[in-house]
C-alpha positions as CSV (number, residue, x, y, z in Angstrom):
1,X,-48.0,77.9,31.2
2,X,-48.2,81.5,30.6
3,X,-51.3,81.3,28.7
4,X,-53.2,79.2,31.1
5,X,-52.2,82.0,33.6
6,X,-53.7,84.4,30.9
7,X,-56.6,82.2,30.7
8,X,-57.3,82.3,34.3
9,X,-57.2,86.2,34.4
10,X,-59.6,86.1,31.6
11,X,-62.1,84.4,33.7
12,X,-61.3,86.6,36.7
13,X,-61.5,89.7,34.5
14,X,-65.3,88.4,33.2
15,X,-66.4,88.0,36.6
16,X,-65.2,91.7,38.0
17,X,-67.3,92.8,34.7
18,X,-70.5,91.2,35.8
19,X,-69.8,92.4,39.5
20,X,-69.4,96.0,38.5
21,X,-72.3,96.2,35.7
22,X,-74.6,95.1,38.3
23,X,-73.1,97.6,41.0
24,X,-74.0,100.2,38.3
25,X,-77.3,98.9,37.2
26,X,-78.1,98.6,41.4
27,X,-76.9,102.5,42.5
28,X,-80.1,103.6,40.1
29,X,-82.1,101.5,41.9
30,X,-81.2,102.2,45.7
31,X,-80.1,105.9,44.9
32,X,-76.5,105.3,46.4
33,X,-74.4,107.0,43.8
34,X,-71.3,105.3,45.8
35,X,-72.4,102.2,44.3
36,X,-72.1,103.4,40.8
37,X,-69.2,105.1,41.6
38,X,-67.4,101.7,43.2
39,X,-69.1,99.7,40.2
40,X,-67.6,102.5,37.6
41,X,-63.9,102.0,39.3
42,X,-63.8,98.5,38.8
43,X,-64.8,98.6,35.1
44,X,-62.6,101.5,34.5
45,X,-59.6,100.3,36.4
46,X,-59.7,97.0,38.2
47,X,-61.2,94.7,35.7
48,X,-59.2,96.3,32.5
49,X,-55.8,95.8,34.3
50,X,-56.9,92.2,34.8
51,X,-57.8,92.1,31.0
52,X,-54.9,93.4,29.9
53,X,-52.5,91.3,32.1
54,X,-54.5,88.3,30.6
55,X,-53.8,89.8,26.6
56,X,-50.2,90.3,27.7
57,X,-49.7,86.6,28.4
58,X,-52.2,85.0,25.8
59,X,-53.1,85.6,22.3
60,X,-56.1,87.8,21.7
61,X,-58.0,85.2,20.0
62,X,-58.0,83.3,22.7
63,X,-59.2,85.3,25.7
64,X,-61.5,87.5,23.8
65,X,-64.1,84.6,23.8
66,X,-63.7,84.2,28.1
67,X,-65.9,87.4,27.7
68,X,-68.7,84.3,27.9
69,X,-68.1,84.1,31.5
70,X,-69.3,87.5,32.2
71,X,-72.9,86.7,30.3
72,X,-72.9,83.7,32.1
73,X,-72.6,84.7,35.4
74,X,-74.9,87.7,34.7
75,X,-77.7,85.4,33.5
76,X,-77.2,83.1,36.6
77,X,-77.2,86.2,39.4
78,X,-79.2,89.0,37.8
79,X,-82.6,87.5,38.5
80,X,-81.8,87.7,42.0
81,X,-79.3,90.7,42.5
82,X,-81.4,93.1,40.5
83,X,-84.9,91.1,41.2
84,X,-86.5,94.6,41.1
85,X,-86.1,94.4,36.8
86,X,-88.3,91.5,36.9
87,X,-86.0,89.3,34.9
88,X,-87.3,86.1,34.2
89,X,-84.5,83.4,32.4
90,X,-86.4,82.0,29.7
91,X,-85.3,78.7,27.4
92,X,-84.0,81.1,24.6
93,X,-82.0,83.0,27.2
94,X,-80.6,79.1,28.3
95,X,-79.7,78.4,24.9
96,X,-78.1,81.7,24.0
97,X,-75.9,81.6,26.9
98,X,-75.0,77.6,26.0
99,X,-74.3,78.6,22.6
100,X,-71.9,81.4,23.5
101,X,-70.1,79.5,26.3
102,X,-69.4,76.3,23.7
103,X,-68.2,79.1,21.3
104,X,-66.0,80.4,23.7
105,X,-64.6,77.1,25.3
106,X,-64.2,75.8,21.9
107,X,-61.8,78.9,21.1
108,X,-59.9,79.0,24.0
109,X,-59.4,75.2,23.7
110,X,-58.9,74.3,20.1
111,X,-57.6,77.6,18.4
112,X,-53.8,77.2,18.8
113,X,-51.9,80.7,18.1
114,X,-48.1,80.9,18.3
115,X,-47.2,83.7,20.6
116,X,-44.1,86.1,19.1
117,X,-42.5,89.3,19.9
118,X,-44.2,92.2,18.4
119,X,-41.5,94.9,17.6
120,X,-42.6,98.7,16.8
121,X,-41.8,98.1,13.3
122,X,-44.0,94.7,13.1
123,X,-46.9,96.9,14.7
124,X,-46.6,99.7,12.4
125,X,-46.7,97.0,9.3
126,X,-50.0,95.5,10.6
127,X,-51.5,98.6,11.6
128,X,-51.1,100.2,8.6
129,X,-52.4,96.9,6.0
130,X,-55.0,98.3,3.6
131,X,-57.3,95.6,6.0
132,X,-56.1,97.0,9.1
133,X,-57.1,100.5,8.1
134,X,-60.3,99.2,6.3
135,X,-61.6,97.8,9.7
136,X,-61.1,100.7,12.0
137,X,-62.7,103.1,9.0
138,X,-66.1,100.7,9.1
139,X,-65.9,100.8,13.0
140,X,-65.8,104.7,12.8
141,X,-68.4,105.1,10.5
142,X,-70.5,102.6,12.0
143,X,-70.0,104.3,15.0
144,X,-70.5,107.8,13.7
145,X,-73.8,106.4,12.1
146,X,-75.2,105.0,15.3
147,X,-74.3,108.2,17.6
148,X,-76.1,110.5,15.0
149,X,-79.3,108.5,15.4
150,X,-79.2,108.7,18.7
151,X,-78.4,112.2,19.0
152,X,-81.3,112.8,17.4
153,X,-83.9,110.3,19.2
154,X,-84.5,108.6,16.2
155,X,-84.3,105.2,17.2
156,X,-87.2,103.7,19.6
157,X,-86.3,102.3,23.4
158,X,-85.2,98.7,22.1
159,X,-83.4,99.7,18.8
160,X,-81.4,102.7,21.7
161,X,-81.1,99.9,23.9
162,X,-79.0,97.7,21.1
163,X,-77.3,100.7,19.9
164,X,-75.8,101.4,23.0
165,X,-75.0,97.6,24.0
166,X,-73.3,97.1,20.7
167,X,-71.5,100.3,19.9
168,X,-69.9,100.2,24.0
169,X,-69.0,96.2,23.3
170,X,-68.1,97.2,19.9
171,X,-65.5,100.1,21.4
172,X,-64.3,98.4,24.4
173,X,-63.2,94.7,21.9
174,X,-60.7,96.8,20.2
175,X,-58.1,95.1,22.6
176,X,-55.4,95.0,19.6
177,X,-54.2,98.7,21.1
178,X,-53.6,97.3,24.2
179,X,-52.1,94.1,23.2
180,X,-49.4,95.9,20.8
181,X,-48.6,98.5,23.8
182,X,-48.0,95.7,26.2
183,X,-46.2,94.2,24.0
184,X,-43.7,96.8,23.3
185,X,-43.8,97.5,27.0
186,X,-42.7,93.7,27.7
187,X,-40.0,94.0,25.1
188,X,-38.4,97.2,27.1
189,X,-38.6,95.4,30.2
190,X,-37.5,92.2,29.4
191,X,-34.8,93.7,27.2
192,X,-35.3,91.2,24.6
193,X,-34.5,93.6,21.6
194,X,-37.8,93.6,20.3
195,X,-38.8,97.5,21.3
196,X,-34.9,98.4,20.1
197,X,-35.8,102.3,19.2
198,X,-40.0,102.1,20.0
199,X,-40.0,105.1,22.6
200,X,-38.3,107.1,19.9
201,X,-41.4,106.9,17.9
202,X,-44.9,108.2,18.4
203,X,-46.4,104.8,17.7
204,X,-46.2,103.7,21.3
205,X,-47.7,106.4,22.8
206,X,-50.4,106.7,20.2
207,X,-51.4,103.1,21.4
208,X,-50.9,103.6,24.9
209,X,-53.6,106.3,24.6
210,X,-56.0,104.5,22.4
211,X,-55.7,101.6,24.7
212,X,-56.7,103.9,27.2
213,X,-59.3,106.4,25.9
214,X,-61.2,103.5,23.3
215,X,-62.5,101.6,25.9
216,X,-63.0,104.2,28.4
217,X,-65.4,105.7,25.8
218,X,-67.0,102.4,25.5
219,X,-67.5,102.1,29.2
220,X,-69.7,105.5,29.5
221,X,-72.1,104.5,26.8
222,X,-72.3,100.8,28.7
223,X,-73.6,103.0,32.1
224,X,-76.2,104.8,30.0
225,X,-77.3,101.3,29.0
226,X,-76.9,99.6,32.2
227,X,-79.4,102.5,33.9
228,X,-82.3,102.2,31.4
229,X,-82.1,98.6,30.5
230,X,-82.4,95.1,31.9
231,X,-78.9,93.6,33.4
232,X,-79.5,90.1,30.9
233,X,-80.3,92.2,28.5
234,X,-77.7,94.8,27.9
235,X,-75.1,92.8,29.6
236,X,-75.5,89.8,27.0
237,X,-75.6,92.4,24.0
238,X,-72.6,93.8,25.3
239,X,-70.4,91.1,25.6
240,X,-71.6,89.3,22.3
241,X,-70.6,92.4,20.3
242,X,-67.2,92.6,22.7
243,X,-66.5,89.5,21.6
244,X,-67.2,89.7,17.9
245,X,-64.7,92.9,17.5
246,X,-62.1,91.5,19.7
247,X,-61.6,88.3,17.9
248,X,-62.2,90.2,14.3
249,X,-59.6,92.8,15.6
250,X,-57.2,90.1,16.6
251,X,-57.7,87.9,13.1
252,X,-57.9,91.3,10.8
253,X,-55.5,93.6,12.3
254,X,-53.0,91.5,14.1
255,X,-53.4,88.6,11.7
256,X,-53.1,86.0,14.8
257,X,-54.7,83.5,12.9
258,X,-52.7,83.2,10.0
């Protein structure tokens, strides 16, 4: 039951995302900086409190994919909510959003992931796996890479335009930091045993502020995006490589599917 719940918030969590993105893609059009400002409150605060309610009650491999909904919705409304970009939906747009929602369904309905109590030492253990650290080195460097060219206008306006959609999706799928805070939060409040000692240790708080300042970084480089580029465009970028790292953060780092 409590994943179904998660489920649900998934879905309401993709739908704030498309709501907001678009409130941030409009304030450049109507010059109302109170939009963007509304838009950049719901990304920032709204919608990832949703998420991570929905990561605290599911497994990350399973709500990662919902992430669908938000391209979905996008695809459907954009044309109309931000006619002035001229978006037109073409058949390859049709099919890319098909192909991401079966992907997504299919994960969420097939992928079955026992849920267990994460204590402080069981982070620690997968955070610190010669995979674990291998991941968040390419991510960095990758990263690194991306800003540097970019810095230095050395990518043209559609090669930008997929930098910035993919490293912001890229930043803001690291859910695993959240997931292990919550859940050594949910052990200290349920008093099940399982964060016995955690708040003794700098592990929590380390995660509490990488949960915090990961995607927050991820959500500035998404409004840069969001201003100069097309709503279908970025916003499907965005959540495709949200996706990706979310479910290769969960499988690599926390090992959910094993």
């Amino acid at each position: 039951m409590l994943v179904v719940l998660g489920v649900v918030l998934g879905v309401v969590s993709a739908i704030l995302g498309t709501a907001s993105k678009q409130m941030i893609a409009a304030s450049e059009h109507y010059e109302r900086p109170s939009l963007s400002f509304l838009g950049f409150f719901l990304n920032i605060a709204v919608g990832p409190l949703v998420n991570m309610m929905a990561y605290a009650l599911a497994p990350q491999v399973v709500i990662a994919p919902l992430s669908c909904v938000d391209v979905v919705v996008n695809a459907l409304t954009a044309p109309k909510t931000l006619w002035w970009q001229g978006e037109i939906l073409t058949k390859a747009h049709w099919f890319g959003v098909l192909c991401v929602t079966l992907g997504a369904v299919g994960t969420s309905l097939f992928v079955q992931v026992p849920e267990k109590e994460w204590s402080v030492y069981d982070i620690e253990e997968h955070l610190l796996r010669p995979a674990s650290i291998v991941f968040v080195a390419v991510e960095l460097a990758a990263l690194v890479v991306v800003l540097v060219l970019m810095c230095r206008k050395m990518l043209g306006a559609t090669a930008r335009g997929l930098a910035l959609g993919c490293t912001s999706g890229a930043l803001m799928g690291n859910m695993f930091f959240a997931k292990a805070f919550l859940s050594i939060v949910e052990g200290s409040i349920d008093g099940s045993g399982a964060a016995d000692g955690a708040w003794r240790r700098a592990t929590p708080y380390l995660l509490g502020a990488c949960a915090v300042l990961v995607p927050l970084s991820g959500q500035f480089l998404m409004k840069a995006g969001l201003e100069g580029y097309k709503g279908v465009y970025m916003v499907t970028i965005f959540q495709g490589a949200h996706i990706a790292v979310a479910c290769l953060s969960g499988a690599v780092v926390l090992q959910e599917l094993k």
